[in-house]
N, C-alpha and C positions, 0 to 999 in steps of 0.2 A: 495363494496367500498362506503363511503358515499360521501355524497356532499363538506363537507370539505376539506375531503381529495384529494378531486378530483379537488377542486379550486388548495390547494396548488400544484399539480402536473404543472399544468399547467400555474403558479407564476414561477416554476422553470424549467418549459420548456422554458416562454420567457427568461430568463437568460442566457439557454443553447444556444438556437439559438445565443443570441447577444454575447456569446464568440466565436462560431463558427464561424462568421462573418457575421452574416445575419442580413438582415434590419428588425426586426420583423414586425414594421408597422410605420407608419407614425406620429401617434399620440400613445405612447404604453399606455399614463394613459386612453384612453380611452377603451382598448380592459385592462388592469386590470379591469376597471368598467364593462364591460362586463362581465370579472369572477364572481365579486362578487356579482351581481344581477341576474345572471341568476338562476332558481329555480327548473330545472330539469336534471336530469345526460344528455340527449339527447343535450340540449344546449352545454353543457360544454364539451360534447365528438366532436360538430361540428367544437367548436374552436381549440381543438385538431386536428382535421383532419387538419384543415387551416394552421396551425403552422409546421404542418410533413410537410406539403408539397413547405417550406420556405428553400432553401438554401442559401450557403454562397455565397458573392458579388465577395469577392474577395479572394479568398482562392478554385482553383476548387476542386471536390469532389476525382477525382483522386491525388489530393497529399497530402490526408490522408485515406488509400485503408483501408477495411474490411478484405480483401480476402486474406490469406495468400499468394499466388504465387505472386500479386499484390504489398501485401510490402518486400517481396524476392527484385522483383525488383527494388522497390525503396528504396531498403538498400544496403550498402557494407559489405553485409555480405560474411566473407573469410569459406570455408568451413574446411580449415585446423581444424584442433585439436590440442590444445597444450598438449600432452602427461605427464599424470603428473607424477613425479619421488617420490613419497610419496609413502609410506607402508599403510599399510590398517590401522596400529596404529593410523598412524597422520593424515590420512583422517578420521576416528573416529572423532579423536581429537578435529576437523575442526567443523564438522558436529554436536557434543557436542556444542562445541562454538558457533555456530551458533542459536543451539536453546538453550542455555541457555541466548546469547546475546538478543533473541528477544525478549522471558520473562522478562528479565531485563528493556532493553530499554521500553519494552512497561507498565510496573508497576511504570519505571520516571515518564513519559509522562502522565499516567493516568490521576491523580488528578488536573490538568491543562487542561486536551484537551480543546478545542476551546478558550482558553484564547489569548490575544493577548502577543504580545511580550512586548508589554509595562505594561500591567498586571502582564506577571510571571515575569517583572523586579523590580517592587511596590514591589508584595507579597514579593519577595527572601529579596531586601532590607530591609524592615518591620521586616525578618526574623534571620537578620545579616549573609544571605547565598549566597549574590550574588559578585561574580559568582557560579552560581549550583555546588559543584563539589560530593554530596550525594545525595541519594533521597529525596524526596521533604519534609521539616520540617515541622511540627505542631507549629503555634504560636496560646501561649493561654495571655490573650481572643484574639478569632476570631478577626479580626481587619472584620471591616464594608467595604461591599462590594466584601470581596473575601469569597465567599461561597464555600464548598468544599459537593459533596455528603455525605450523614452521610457516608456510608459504607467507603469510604475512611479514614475517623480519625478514625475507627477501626482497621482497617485492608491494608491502604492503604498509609499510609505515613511514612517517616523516625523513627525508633525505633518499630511499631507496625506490622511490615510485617512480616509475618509467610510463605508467599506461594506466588506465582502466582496467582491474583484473575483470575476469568474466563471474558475471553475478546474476540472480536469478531476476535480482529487479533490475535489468537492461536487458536481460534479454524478451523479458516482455513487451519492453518498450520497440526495440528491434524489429517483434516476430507480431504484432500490432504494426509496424508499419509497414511490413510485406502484406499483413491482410488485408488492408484496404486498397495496395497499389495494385495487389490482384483482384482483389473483388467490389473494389469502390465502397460508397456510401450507404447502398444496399444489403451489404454481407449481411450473414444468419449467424446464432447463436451454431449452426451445423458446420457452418464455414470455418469458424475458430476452432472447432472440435476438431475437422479434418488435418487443418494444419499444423493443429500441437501434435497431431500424432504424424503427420509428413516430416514433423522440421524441429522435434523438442527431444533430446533425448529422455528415454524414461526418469535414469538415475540422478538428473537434471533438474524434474521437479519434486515439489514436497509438498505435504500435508494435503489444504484439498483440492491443489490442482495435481497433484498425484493420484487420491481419491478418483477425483471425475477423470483422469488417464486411465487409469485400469480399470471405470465402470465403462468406458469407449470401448477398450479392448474387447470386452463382454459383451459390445451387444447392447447396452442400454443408450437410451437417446435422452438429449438436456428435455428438460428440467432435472428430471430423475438421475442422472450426472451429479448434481448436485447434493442428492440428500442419500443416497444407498452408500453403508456404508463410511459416512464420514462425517464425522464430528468436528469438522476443522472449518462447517460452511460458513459458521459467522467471522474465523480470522481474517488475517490481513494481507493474504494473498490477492484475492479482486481488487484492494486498494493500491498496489504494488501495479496495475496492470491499469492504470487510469492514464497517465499522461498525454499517451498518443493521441487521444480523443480530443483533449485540452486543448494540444499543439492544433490541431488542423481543424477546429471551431474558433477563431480569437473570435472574442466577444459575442457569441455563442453559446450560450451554456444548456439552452434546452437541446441543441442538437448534440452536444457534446455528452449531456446524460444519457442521452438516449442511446448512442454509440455504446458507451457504459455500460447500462441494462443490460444491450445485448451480450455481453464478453463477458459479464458476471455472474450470466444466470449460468451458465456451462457448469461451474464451482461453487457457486458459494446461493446461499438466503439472507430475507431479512437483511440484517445490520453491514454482513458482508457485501450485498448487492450497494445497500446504500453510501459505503464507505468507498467504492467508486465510484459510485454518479457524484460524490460529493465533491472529490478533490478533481476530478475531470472537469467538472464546472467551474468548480475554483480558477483551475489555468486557465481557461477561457476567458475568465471575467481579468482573471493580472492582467491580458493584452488591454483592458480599456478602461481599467479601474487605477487608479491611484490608492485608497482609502481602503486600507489592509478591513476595516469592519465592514464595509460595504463589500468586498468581494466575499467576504465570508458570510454575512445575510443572503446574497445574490444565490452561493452556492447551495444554501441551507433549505432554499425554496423549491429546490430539484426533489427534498427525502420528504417523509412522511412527519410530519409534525407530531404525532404519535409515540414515535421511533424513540427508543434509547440511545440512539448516535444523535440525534437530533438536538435533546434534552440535553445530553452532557457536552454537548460544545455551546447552547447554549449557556450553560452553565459556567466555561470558558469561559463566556463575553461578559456574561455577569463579575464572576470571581475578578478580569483581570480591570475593572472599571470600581475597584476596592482596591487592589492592590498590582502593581507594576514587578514587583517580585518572585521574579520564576520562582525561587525557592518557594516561595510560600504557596505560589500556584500550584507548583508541584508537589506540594503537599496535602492541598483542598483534593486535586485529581484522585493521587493516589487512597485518600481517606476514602471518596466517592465511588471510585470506579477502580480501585486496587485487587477487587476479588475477582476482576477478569482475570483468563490466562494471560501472561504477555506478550503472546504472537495477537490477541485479540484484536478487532478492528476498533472499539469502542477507547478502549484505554490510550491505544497508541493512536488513533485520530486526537485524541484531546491533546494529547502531547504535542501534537501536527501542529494545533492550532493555538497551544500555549506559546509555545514557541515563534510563529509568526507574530503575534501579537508582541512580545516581546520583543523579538529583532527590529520590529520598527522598519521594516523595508531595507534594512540593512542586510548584505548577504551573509557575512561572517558572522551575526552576530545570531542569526537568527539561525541558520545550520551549526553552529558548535553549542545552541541552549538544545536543541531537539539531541544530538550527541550526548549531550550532559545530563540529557533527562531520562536515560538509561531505555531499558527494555529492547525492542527491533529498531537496534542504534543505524544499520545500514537502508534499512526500507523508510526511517521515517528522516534521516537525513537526506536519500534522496527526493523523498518529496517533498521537503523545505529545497532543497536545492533547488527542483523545477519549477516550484510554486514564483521563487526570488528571482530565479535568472529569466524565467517571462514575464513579469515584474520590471526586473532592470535594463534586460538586455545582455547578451555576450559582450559585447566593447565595455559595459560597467562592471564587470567581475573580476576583482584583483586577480593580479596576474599568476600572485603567490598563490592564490590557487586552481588556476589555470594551466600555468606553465608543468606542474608535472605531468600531468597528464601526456602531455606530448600531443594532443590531439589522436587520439588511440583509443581505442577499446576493443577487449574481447569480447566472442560472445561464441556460448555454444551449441549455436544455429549454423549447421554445417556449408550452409552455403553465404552464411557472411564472417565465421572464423575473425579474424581482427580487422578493426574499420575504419574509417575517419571518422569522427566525432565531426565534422563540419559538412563533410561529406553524405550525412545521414540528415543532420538536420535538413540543408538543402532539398535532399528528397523529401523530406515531409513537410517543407515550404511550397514544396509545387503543388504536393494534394490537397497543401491546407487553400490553394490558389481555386483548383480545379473542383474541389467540394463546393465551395463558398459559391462557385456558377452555377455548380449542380445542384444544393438546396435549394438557395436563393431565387433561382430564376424562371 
């Protein structure tokens, strides 16, 4: 690692601390100047030590637990089962929908990610598309200041889309469902470690699944994967990596979280671990739930009632039983929970859920307001996607946004290269078939 990169780590380690509640230091511009002056990794790794060893003031460490048994107990989690009365047709169905929704949602989102909400509300305007209700339009000429990847005006906008470009949040999805078809219901937090480094290219991932990548390479084993080193454990990478679990739990959500736990501890703490057991349960619960606030209480009793993800979605449920106005929701959120980073799990989960709440079980309506709501436009699009199309069904998803796709995606896991979108589903219909005997019975 070079020196660069190792300043920046430790930029966004004071970050982390000051959202987690801790006092970093008394003067912070003076330990940045410390970063940027210091001239040897030895230096820069002391200040590292200094900084781990900084907790929160006011938020104790036990009411946001690590330990699985830990947030068992600070959750109301019911262990009932809701029994689902679906044929293996419409669980298919489901399950189709789910991954054709995330491919969707996450190819909206694309061309936009880190834009703010006042950005994609310029460009859409400029574009005569706002409000979003298609994928994101090409205006020619470029208007000044809204830059778009080249690869995107090839391939990546409204009229040009052939496929599912290759994106980091499918190929999770993907490389989640090779692990369980090689190692079943059993796999280990070791098992997913193994794999990302058999089948992920390095330059492939980021923040702290790159992190806990390069602690593998070294030597270090999870948990410790997760916190040496990276300041990214509470972002929204683990969240990014939920759906497999969803898909092949219906109506499941304690086994679906648990699945979760395992895959999150590898990366991420805290708010990050629980921002997949969150929406993993979630999916579960769209296959047998109707009642967009009951699948979101169901999901909510998987996290620690303690938890800062837990409080701000409830806060969600609050705010949106006042007001039905994304705007104005997204205005409460951002005032509440705006001093997170925006890759955070915390800010962009509420977005998750402002926006299902709003869509109304509607697909379009509810992936182009999470679009609209700026910040991780592509990861929080595709999980409004998955959340709606296991929800609906693939037979209920407009076609206008189906049909580009072509039934395609890349992905870059060298041994599935470009797929069938129906073809995938299928396979993780059959393990969602062959788990369901293996818990269950």
């Amino acid at each position: 690692m070079n020196l660069d990169e190792l300043r920046t780590i430790l930029i966004f380690e004071i970050q982390e601390r000051r959202e987690e509640g801790c006092r970093v230091a008394d003067d912070e511009q003076a330990l940045l100047q410390m970063i940027s002056s210091a001239k040897e990794e030895r230096a820069l790794l002391e200040i590292w030590n200094v900084l781990s060893r900084i907790y929160p003031q006011d938020l104790a460490r036990e009411e946001e637990p690590n330990q699985l048994e830990d947030i068992r107990r600070r959750s109301e989690r019911s262990s009932a089962r809701e029994k689902s009365q679906l044929s293996d047709v419409e669980i298919s169905d489901k399950i189709h929908g789910g991954w054709l929704g995330r491919c969707i949602g996450c190819m909206l989102g694309k061309p936009v990610e880190g834009w703010t909400k006042e950005k994609i509300e310029r460009y859409l305007m400029i574009a005569g598309s706002y409000p979003l209700s298609d994928f994101i339009p090409e205006v020619i000429p470029h208007p000044a200041g809204f830059d778009f990847d080249r690869g995107y005006y090839e391939t990546g906008l409204r009229g040009r889309i052939t496929h599912a470009l290759r994106d980091d949040d499918i190929d999770y999805t993907v490389l989640n469902l090779m692990i369980l078809e090689r190692h079943g219901a059993d796999f280990r937090t070791e098992d997913v470690g193994r794999e990302w480094l058999d089948k992920l290219p390095y330059n492939r991932v980021y923040t702290a699944e790159r992190a806990a990548y390069r602690n593998l390479i070294n030597g270090i084993q999870p948990p410790d994967t997760a916190t040496y080193l990276n300041p990214y454990r509470e972002w929204i990478g683990a969240q990014i990596r939920a759906d497999i679990w969803g898909y092949v739990c219906p109506g499941d959500p304690n086994q679906a979280s648990d699945f979760a736990y395992r895959d999150s501890v590898l990366s991420h703490v805290k708010n990050g671990i629980y921002g997949e057991m969150f929406f993993s349960s979630l999916i579960s619960a769209a296959f047998v739930q109707s009642d967009i606030e009951r699948m979101i209480r169901s999901a909510l009793s998987e996290i620690p009632r303690s938890s800062r993800l837990h409080r701000a979605i409830v806060d969600v449920m609050g705010w949106y039983r006042e007001t039905q106005d994304w705007k104005e929701l997204w205005s409460r959120v951002s005032e509440k929970y705006g001093h997170y980073h925006p890759v955070h799990t915390i800010n962009n989960a509420a977005m998750i859920v402002l926006s299902l709440l709003v869509g109304e079980g509607e697909f379009e309506k509810s992936i182009t307001t999470a679009v609209m709501c700026g910040m991780d436009t592509d990861c929080n699009g595709a999980t409004l996607g998955s959340i709606i199309g296991v929800l609906k069904g693939a037979s209920s998803i407009p076609a206008k946004w189906s049909s580009p796709l072509n039934d395609v995606l890349d992905s870059a896991i060298p041994e599935i290269g470009r797929a069938s979108i129906s073809k995938l589903a299928e396979r993780t219909a059959r393990l969602a078939r062959s788990i369901s005997r293996r818990v269950h019975t």
